[in-house]
C-alpha positions in Angstrom: 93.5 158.0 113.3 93.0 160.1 110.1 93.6 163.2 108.1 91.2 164.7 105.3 91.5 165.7 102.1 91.2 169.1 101.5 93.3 172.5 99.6 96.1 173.7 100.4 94.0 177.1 99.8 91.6 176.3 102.1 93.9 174.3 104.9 92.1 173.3 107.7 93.8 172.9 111.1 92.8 171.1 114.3 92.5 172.7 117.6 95.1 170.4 119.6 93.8 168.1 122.3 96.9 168.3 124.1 98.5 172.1 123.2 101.5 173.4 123.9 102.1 177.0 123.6 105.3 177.0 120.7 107.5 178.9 123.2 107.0 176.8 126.7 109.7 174.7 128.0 108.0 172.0 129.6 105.6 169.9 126.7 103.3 167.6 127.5 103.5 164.4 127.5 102.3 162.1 125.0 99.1 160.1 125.5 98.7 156.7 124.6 96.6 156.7 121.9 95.2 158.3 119.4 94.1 162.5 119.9 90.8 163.3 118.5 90.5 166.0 115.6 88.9 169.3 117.1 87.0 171.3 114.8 87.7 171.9 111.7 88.7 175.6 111.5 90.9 177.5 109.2 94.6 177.8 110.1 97.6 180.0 109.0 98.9 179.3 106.2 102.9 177.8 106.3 106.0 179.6 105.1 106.1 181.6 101.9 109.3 182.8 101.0 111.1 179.9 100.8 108.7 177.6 98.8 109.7 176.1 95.4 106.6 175.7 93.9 103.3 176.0 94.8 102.6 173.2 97.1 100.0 170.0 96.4 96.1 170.5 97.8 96.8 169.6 101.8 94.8 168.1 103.7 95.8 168.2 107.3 95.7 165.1 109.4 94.2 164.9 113.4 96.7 166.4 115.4 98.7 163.8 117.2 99.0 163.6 121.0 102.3 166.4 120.9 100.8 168.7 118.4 101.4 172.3 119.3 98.9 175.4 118.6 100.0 177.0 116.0 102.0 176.8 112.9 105.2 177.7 114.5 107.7 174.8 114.9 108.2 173.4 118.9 110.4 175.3 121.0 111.8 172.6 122.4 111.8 168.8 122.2 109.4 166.7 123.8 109.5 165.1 127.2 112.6 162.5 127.2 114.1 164.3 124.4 115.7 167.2 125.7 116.9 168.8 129.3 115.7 171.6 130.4 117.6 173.1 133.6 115.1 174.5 136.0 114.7 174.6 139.7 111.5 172.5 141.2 109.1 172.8 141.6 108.2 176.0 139.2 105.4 178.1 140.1 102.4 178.7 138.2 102.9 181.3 135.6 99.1 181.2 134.2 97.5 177.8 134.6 95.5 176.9 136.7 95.7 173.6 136.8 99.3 174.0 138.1 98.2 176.3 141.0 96.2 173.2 142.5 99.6 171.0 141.9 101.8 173.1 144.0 99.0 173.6 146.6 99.2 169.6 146.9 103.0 170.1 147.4 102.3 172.8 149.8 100.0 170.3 151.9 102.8 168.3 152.1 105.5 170.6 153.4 102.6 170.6 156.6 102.4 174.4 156.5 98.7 176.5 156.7 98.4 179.9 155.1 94.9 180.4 157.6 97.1 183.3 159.1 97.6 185.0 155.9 94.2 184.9 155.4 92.8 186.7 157.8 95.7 189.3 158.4 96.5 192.2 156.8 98.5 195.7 157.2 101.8 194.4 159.1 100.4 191.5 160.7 99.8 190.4 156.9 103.7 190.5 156.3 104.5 188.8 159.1 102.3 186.0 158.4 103.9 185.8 155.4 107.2 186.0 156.8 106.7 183.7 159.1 105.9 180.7 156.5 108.3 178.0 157.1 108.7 177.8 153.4 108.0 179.3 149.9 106.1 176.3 149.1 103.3 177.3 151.7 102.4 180.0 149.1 101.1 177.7 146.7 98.1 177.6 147.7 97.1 181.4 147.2 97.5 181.0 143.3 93.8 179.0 144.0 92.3 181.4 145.7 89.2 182.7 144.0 85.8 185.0 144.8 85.2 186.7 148.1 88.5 185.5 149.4 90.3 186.2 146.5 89.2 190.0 146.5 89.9 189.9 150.7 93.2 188.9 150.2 94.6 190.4 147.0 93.1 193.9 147.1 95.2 196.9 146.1 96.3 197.8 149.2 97.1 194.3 150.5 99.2 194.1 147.7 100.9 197.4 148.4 101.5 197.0 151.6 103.7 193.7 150.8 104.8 195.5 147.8 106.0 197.9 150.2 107.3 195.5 152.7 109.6 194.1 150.2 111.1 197.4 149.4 111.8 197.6 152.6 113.3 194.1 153.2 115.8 194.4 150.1 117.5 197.1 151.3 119.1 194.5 153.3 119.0 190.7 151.5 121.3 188.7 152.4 121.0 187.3 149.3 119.3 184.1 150.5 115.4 183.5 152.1 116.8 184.1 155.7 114.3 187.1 155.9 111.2 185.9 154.4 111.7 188.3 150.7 110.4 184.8 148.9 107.6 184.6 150.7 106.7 188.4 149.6 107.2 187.8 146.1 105.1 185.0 145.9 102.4 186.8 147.5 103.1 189.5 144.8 103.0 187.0 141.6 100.1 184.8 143.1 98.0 188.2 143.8 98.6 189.5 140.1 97.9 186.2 139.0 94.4 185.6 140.6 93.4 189.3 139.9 93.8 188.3 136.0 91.6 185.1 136.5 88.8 186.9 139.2 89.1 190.7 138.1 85.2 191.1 139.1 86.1 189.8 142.7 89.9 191.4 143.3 88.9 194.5 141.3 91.3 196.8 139.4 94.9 197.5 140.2 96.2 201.0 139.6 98.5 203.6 140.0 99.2 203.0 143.4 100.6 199.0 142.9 102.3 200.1 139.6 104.2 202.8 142.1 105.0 200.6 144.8 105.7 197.6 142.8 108.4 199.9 140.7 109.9 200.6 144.2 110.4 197.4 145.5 111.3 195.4 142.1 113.5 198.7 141.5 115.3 198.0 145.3 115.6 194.0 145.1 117.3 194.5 141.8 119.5 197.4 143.4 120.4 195.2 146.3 124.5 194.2 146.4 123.1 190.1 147.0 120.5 190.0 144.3 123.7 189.3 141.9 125.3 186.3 143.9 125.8 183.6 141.5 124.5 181.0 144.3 121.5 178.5 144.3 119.9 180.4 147.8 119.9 184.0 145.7 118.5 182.1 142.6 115.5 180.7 144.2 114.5 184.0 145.3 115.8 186.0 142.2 114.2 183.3 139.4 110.7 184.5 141.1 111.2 188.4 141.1 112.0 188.3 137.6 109.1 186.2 137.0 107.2 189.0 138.9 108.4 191.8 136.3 106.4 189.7 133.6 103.6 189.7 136.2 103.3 193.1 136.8 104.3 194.0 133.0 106.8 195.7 133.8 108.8 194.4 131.0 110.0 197.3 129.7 111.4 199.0 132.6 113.5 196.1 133.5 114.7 195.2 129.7 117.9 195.8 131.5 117.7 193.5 133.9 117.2 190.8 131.4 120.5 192.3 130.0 122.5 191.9 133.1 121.5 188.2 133.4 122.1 187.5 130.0 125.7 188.9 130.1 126.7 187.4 133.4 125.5 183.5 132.6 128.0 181.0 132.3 127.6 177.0 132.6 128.7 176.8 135.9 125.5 179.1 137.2 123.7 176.7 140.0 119.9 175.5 138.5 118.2 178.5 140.6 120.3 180.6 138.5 119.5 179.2 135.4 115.9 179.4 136.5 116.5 182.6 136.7 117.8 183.3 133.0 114.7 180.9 132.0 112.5 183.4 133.3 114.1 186.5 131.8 113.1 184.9 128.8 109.2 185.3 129.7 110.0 188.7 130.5 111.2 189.2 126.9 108.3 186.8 125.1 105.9 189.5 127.8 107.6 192.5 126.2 106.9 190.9 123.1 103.1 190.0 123.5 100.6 191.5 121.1 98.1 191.5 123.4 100.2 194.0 125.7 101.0 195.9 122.9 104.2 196.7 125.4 105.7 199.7 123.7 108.1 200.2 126.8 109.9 197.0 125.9 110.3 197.5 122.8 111.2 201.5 123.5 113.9 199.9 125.9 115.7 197.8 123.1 115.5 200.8 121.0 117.4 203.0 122.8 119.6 200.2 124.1 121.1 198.5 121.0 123.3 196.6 123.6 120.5 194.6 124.9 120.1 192.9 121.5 123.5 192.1 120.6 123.6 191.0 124.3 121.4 188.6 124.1 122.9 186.9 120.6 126.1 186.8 122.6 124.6 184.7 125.4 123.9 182.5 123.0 127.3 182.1 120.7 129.3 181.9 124.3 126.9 179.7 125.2 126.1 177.5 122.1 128.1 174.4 123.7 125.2 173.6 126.1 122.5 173.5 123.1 120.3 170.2 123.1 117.1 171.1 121.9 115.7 171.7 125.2 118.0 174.1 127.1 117.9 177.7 128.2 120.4 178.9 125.4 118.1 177.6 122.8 115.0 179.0 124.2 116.6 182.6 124.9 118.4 182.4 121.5 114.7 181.3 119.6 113.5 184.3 121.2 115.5 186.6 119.2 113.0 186.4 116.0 110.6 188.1 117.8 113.2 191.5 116.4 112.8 191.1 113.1 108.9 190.8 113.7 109.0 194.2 114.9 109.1 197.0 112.9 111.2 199.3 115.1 113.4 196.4 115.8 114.0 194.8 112.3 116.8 196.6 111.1 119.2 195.6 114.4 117.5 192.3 114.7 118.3 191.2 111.1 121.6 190.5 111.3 121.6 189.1 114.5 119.1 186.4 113.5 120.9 186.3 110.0 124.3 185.6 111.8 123.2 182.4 113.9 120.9 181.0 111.3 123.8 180.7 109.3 126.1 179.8 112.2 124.5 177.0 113.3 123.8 173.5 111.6 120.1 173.1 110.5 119.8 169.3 112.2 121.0 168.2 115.3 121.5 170.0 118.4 120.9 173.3 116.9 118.4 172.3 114.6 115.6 174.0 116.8 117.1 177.2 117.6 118.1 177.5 113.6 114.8 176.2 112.6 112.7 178.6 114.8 115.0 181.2 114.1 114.3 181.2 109.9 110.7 180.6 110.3 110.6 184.2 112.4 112.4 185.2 109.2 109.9 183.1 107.3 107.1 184.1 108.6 108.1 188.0 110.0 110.4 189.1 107.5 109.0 187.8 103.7 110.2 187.8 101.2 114.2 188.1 102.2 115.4 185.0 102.4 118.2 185.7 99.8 119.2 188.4 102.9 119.2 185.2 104.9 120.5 182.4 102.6 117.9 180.5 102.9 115.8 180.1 99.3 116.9 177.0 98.9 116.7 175.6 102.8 113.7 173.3 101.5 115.8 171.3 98.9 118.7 171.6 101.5 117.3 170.1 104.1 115.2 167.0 102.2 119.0 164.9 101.8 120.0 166.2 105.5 116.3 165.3 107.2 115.3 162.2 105.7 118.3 159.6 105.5 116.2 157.0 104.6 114.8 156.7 100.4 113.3 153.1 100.0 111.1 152.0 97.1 108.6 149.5 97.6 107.6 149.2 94.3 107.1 151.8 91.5 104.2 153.1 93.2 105.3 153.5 96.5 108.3 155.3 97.8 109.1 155.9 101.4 111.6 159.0 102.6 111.9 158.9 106.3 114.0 160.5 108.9 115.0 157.1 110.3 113.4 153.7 109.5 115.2 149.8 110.2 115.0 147.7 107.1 112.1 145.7 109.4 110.1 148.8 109.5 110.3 149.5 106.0 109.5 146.1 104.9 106.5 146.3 107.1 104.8 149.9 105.7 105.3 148.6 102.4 103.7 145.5 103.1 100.9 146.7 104.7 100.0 149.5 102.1 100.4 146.8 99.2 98.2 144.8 100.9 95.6 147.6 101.7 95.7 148.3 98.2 93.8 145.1 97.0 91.7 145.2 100.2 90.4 148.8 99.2 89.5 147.7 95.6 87.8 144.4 97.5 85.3 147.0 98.7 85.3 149.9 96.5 84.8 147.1 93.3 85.7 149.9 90.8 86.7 149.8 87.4 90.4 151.3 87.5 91.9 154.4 88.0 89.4 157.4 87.1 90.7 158.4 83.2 93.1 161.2 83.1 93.8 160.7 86.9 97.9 160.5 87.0 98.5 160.1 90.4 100.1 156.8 90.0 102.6 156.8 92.8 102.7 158.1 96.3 105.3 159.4 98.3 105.1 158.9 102.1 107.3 160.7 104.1 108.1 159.7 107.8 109.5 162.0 110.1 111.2 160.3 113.3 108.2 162.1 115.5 106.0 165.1 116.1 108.4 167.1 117.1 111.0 167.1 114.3 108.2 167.0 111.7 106.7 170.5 113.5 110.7 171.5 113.2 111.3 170.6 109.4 108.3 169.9 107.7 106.9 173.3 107.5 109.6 174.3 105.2 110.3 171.3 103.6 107.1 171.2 102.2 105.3 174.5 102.6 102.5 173.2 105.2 100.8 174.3 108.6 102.5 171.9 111.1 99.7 172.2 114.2 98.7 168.7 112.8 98.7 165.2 112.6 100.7 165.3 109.3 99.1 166.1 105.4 98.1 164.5 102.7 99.4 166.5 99.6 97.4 165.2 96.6 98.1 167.9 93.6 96.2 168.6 90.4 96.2 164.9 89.4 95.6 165.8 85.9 98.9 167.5 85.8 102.0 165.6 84.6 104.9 165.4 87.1 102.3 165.9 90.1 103.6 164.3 93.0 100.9 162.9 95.7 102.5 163.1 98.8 102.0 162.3 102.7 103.6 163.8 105.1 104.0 162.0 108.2 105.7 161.4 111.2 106.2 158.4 113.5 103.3 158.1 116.9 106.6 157.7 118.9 104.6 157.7 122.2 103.1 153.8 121.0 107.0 152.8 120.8 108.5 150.3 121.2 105.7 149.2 118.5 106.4 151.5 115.5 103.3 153.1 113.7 103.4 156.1 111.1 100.4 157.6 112.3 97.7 157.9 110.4 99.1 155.8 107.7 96.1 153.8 106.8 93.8 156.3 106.9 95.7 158.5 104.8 96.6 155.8 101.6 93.2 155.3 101.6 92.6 158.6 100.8 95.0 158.6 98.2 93.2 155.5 96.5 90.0 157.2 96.8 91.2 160.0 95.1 92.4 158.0 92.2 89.8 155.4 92.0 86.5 157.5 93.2 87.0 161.0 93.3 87.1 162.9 89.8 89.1 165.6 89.1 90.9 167.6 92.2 89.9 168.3 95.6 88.4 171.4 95.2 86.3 169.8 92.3 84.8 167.3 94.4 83.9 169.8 97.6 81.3 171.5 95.8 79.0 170.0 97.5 78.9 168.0 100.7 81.2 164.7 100.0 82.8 165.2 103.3 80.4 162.2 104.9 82.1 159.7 102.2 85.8 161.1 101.8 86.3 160.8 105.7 84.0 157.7 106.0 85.3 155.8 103.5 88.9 156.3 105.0 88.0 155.7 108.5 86.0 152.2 107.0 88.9 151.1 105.4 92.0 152.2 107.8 90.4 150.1 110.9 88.8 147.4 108.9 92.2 146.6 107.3 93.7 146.8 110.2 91.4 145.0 112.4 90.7 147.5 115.1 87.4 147.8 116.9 86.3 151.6 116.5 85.3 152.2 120.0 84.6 156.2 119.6 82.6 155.4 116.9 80.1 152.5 118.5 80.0 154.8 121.6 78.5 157.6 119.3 76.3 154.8 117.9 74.2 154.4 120.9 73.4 158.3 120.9 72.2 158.9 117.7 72.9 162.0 117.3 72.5 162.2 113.8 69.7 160.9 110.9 71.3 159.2 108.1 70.0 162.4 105.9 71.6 165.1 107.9 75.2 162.9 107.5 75.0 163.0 103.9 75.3 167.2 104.8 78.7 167.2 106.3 81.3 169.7 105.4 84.3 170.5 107.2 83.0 174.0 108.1 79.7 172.6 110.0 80.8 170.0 111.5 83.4 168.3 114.3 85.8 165.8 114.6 83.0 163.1 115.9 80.4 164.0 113.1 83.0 163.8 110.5 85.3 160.6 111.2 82.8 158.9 113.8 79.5 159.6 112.2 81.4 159.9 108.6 82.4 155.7 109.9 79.3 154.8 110.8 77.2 156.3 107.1 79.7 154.3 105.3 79.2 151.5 107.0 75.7 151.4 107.1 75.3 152.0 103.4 78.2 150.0 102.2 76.5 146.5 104.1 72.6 147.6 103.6 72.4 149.7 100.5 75.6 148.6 98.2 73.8 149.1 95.1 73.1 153.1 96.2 76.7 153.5 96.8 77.7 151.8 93.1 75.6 154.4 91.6 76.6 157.0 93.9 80.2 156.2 92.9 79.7 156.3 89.5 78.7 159.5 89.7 81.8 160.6 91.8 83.7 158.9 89.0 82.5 160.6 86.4 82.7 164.3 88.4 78.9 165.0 88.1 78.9 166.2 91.6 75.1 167.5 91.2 73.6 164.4 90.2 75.2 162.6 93.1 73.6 165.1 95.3 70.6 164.9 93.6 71.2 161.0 94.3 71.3 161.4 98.0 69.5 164.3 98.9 66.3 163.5 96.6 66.1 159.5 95.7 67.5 158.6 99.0 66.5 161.4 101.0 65.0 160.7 104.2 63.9 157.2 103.5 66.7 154.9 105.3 66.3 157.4 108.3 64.6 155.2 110.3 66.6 152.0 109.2 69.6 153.7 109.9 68.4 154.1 113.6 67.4 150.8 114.3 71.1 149.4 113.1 72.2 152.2 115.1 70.6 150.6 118.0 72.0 147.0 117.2 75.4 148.5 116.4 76.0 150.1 119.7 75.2 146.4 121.3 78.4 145.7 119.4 76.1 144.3 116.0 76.9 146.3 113.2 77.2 143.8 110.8 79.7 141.1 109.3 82.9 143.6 108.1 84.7 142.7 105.2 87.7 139.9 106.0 91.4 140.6 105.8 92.4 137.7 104.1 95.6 137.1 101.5 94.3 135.5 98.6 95.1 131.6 98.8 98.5 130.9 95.5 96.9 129.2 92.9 97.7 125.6 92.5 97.5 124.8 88.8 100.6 123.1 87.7 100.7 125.5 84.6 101.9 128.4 86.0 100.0 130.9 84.0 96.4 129.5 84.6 94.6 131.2 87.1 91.3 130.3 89.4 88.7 131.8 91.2 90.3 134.2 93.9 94.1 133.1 93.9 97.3 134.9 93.2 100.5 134.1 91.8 103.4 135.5 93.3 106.8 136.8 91.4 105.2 136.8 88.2 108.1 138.6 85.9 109.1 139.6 81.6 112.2 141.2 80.5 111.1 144.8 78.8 108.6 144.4 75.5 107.6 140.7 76.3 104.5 139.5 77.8 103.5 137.5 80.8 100.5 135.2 79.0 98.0 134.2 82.0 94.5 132.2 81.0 91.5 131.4 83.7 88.5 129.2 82.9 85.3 131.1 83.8 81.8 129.1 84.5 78.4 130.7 83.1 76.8 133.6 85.6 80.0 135.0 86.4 79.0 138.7 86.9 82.5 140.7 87.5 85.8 139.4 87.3 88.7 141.2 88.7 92.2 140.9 87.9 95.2 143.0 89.9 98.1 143.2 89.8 100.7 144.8 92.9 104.4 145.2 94.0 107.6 144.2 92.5 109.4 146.6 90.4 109.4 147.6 87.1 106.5 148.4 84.8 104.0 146.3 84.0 100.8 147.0 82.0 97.6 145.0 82.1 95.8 143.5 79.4 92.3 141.4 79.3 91.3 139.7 75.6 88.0 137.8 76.8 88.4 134.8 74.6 91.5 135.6 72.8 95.3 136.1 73.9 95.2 140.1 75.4 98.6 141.9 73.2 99.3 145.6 73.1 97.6 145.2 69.9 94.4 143.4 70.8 92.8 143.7 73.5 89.1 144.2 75.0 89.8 146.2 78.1 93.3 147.6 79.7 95.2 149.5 82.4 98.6 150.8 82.2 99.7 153.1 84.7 103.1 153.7 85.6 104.6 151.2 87.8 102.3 147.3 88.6 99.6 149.4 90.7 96.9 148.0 87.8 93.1 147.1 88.5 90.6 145.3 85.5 87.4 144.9 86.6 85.1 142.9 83.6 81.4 143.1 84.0 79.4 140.4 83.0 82.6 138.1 81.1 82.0 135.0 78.7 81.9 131.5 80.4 84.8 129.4 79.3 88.8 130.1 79.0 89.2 134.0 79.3 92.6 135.3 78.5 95.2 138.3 79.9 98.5 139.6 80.1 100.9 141.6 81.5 103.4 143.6 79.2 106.4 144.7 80.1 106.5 148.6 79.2 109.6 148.2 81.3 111.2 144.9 82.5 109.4 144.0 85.6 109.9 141.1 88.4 108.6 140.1 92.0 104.9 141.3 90.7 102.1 139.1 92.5 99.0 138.8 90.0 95.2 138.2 91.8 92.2 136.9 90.1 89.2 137.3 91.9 85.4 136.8 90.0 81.8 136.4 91.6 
């Protein structure tokens, strides 16, 4: 799909298509193809304390399928990757969408809840009672309007609130008696009161009384402690039911006493059950609670804190990324986000940052636990040891260093020799394919970005873990492009990427296309920085070009953007207006497609000129350009090839050929559109090449790509090209070089390579029209 170019002061993230809250268990699964950018919308900035240097101008890519909300790394791995112990099915804790799941499971345990509809007082409990399973409750978590306030009015709820009071006095500790049953009333009443407050109305002082009294008794009761799976079912929901009453605070020490008394050998109710105590805590934590009891209850119970880290050093065996250790244990940054809390939560989150490794198995309780310290604690991470974490963790994260050529490297988390043959092959071959259609001149002068760095992360999930970090970035993404101040010596242009592991076994760094192409239109089109070139609206071209290029080169039908074809939405004029901050995700890649297309095939010459002003960074003449001499006057054009273009007839796209090898027996002539491969000079000797031009020839193009080394090009028109004598030249660092001659002499026309640094394996094209 495709990122955008924009500052790392001005970061834009992506609402996520598929979101997972950053401290949820259970992640959603990844979709098969590509997630569509949501609007454009200004995110929070990454991690501070630990960054090196100020990081490169950003620009945040569409969020992939596993992308979570925020900036925070994943809790926990995605589906496949890590085990989560729970009992199942769970009930809903607030989505409904869930509540209609388990009310399909409850049709098919063949029980009816009509009774507990129409009962209430004592006849009310024994309906509920009387359920042949908890499962039959299910269904209430759907209930909404006039049934919803019949059913889960105050005093329903206290009278079942009251009922279970009454019931734990003497549990059995298993569902013998029907407790479950009156819990999950309980949770599903609080729940649909939050969704349908107008219908249920408010809950007071009564519930909050009644509620104390019977949480307060099943807690007291001798059996609510068995260490069995029949007390777990029932005990993993009435600790989900403190959350749900917000009663977090007063029963911080019941979250104490399952911390302290888990082992491994705890049945999967059990564990349930220590799962859940951890959204009591994140609860007790919750901003929008503002639950000063919780946090009162740690602070005058030190214990519960140093509890809790202990649950997780006794219990560090069992970490994989997606057990209940590492979720409770993650949880413990929330203390040194608190004021009252920082100064016993400090070392606690000090102590397992540093006694855990960074990758691996603890990787994401270490990881989440130092961007809490990060993020909540700035601008201590000498307290922490952790100042250097991002050039720690570069050697132990990404394994893999490969060089395609000298302007290409690849760092990757784990790559076969296959893969990394591949990428480089298909960006080198990108490369001449985007100057095919851009026909510029070169590299914009001054522009110093002559090499990129791509790094892969194995998926989503490890680049959310690491590259935050690593590289100072917002992570609720599809990966960044990092350009820089490409005036600035040293700058490094960077992508950060990670592999679309859900399209395995077929291996894709997602966004990859999209993303060089952005890096070549930065060098080749775009003058000066990012920020230079979003003075005014460029959005329509930087996202359009990239989209053009990325599934031209590759040879993929853009569906989406054909489909938005047929609408028209949008006048050619009003495109030429897009910014990231007034427009979506299908204005600015789909429409942003379609402008590009449309102009590139019927108005080339308006683009030329349109890029020459881009080149040459006089961002108010090319507005001038399209807002004033094109204006309005292709709008209807652009409608009628809107029309044909959603029939599927947008026009003849440019071909994705490889140049044919020349044939001439002297191995340094040249022809009309052929390439010689493995063209190589030891250092400060030349590569002499000759090509015999007929009369009319209006641009000749010579590039040059690959290999290794460095080797500069020279044209001479009708005499041998030297260091010393030459018409026209490029000589950036690396064989990345691009001569484009207007208007050359008919006859033999002459050029070189030099070799500013012995190069080999360097294929040379010639290309003239």
């Amino acid at each position: 799909m495709r990122p955008s170019r924009i500052s790392k002061a001005t970061v834009r993230g992506v609402p996520a298509l598929g979101a997972a809250f950053f401290l949820a268990l259970g992640l959603l699964a990844p979709q098969s193809q590509a997630a569509p950018v949501g609007s454009a919308t200004p995110a929070a900035k990454a991690a501070t304390g630990t960054a090196s240097a100020p990081a490169p101008r950003s620009i945040p890519v569409p969020k992939s399928p596993d992308a979570s909300i925020g900036d925070r790394p994943l809790a926990a791995e995605s589906a496949g990757k890590g085990t989560v112990t729970k009992a199942a099915p769970q009930t809903p804790r607030a989505a409904t969408k869930d509540a209609k799941q388990f009310s399909a499971a409850a049709a098919a345990a063949d029980c009816s809840i009509s009774g507990v509809l129409g009962a209430s007082g004592s006849a009310l409990v024994q309906q509920l009672k009387a359920l042949p399973d908890v499962t039959c409750t299910y269904p209430l978590f759907d209930l909404t309007g006039t049934d919803a306030g019949r059913v889960f009015k105050e005093t329903q709820m206290v009278t079942v609130s009251d009922a279970l009071r009454t019931a734990s006095a003497t549990y059995t500790g298993d569902n013998s008696a029907g407790i479950g049953q009156l819990v999950m009333f309980l949770r599903a009443g609080y729940y649909v009161q939050g969704k349908n407050t107008a219908a249920v109305g408010a809950y007071g002082t009564p519930l909050q009384t009644s509620i104390r009294g019977s949480l307060d008794a099943f807690f007291a009761a001798p059996h609510s402690q068995d260490a069995t799976e029949a007390n777990g079912a029932t005990l993993n929901e009435a600790v989900t039911l403190i959350d749900s009453a917000h009663e977090n605070g007063r029963y911080a020490g019941i979250v104490k006493r399952l911390l302290a008394g888990y082992t491994s050998s705890w049945p999967n109710a059990m564990a349930t059950a220590v799962q859940h105590a951890g959204w009591v805590i994140e609860g007790g934590f919750d901003a929008k609670r503002a639950d000063t009891a919780f946090v009162a209850a740690l602070q005058a119970d030190p214990t519960i804190a140093t509890t809790w880290a202990a649950f997780v050093t006794r219990n560090a065996a069992q970490m994989n990324g997606g057990d209940v250790v590492t979720s409770i244990g993650m949880l413990l940054g929330n203390l040194v986000g608190n004021d009252a809390l920082r100064a016993q939560g400090r070392p606690l989150v000090k102590d397992l940052i540093n006694r855990y490794p960074l990758v691996g198995a603890t990787g994401p309780l270490t990881m989440n636990l130092v961007w809490f310290a990060e993020n909540q604690d700035k601008g201590n991470c000498s307290y922490y040891g952790t100042c250097d974490l991002p050039a720690r963790l570069v050697p132990l994260v990404l394994t893999v260093d490969h060089t395609c050529n000298a302007n290409l490297r690849i760092r990757a988390q784990e790559m076969t020799a296959q893969q990394l043959s591949d990428t480089c092959t298909s960006l080198t071959n990108q490369d001449a394919f985007f100057h095919k259609v851009i026909k510029d001149n070169g590299a914009i002068p001054g522009d110093l970005n002559t090499s990129l760095e791509v790094v892969a992360f194995d998926d989503y999930y490890n680049y959310s873990l690491y590259a935050w970090i690593m590289y100072g970035i917002a992570v609720d993404n599809g990966g960044m492009y990092e350009e820089g101040n490409p005036a600035k010596v040293g700058n490094q242009a960077r992508f950060i990427a990670h592999e679309a592991d859900w399209l395995r076994p077929s291996f894709q760094i997602w966004n990859l296309n999209h993303e060089y192409t952005h890096y070549l239109d930065g060098r080749y089109n775009m003058a000066g920085d990012f920020e230079a070139g979003m003075t005014t609206p460029t959005i329509w071209w930087v996202e359009g070009i990239a989209e053009y290029v990325s599934y031209s080169y590759r040879n993929v039908h853009y569906d989406a953007a054909i489909t938005e074809a047929g609408k028209k939405t949008y006048k050619l004029s009003q495109l030429f207006d897009t910014t990231y901050d007034n427009a979506d995700q299908t204005r600015i890649y789909n429409w942003g497609y379609l402008a590009v297309r449309y102009m590139l095939q019927s108005h080339p010459q308006d683009v030329d000129a349109l890029l020459a002003k881009y080149r040459a960074g006089d961002w108010a003449g090319a507005r001038t350009l399209l807002t004033s001499t094109i204006g309005t006057k292709y709008d209807a054009d652009f409608a009628s090839w809107l029309t044909a273009c959603a029939a599927d007839n947008c026009g003849t796209l440019p071909t994705v050929t490889q140049t044919p090898l020349c044939t001439a027996a002297d191995i340094r002539q040249f022809d009309k559109n052929c390439r010689r491969d493995n063209v190589a000079a030891a250092t400060g000797n030349y590569s002499y090449s000759f090509l015999s031009l007929p009369a009319g020839v209006r641009q000749l193009t010579i590039t040059t790509s690959g290999g290794s080394g460095n080797a500069d090009l020279y044209y001479g028109g009708s005499n041998w090209a030297t260091t010393g004598s030459y018409q026209a030249k490029s000589t950036n660092a690396g064989n990345g070089e691009t001569l484009t001659i207007t208007n050359p002499p008919s006859g033999w026309v002459y050029f070189s390579l030099y070799a500013q640094q012995g190069f080999s394996g360097v294929t040379v094209t010639t290309q003239y029209q």
